[in-house]
C-alpha positions in Angstrom: 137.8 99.1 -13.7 140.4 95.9 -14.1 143.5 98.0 -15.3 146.4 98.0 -13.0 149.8 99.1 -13.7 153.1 97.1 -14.5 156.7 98.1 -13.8 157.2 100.5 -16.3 154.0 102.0 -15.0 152.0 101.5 -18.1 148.3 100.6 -18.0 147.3 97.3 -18.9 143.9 95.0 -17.9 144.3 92.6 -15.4 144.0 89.2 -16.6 143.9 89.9 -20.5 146.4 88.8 -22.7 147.7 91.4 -25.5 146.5 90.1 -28.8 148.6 88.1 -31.1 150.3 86.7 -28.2 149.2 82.9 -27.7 149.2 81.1 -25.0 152.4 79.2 -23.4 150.2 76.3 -23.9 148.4 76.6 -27.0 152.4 77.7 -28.5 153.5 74.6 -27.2 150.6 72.6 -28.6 151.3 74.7 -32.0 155.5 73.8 -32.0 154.5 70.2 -31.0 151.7 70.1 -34.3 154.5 71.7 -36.5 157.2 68.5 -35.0 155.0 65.9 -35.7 154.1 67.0 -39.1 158.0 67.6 -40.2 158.5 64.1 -38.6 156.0 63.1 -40.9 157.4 64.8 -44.1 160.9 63.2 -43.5 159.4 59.6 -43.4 158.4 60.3 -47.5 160.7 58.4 -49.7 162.1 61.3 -51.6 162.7 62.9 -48.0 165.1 60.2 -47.0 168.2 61.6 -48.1 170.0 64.7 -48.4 168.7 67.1 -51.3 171.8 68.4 -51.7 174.4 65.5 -51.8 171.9 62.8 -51.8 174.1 61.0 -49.5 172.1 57.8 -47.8 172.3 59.7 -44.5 169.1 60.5 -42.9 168.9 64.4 -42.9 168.9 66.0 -39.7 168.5 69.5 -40.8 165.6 71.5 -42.8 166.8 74.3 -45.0 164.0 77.0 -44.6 165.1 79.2 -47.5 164.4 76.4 -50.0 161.9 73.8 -47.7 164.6 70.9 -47.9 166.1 68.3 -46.0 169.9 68.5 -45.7 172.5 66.5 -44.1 174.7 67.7 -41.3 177.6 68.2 -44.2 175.4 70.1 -46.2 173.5 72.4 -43.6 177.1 73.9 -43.1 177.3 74.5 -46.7 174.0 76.0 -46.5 175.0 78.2 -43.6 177.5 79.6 -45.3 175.4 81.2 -48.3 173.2 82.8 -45.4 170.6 80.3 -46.0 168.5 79.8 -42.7 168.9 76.0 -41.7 167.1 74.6 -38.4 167.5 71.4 -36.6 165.2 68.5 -36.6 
């Protein structure tokens, strides 16, 4: 009938992927989309420095919260408030 059983002895179908789940590929293709259009976004003008200090530094940080570009200085700052800040 193509279920089997895993470890925990619950049934699932062989060979079917539970929904919602992508694939390791098409997640990597997905992260890899998402890269090149942040890359993108940072090579704007107004992108070029940090929002917060506007120091000349090329931001290396995006502050989720607020969809910014922060400086390594400022992405502590950020931190601090609870703000969610990810590498670029």
């Amino acid at each position: 009938s193509g279920w089997t059983k895993n470890a925990r002895g619950s049934g699932i179908r062989a060979g079917v992927r539970p929904p919602g789940r992508p694939g390791m590929m098409n997640a990597k293709r997905l992260q890899e989309k998402h890269e090149k259009m942040v890359r993108a976004l940072l090579k704007l003008p107004h992108n070029k420095r940090c929002i917060a200090c506007t120091s000349r530094t090329t931001p290396q940080y995006v502050c989720t919260n607020f969809n910014t570009f922060v400086c390594t200085t400022c992405s502590g700052v950020h931190r601090e408030f609870g703000h969610r800040v990810k590498s670029i």
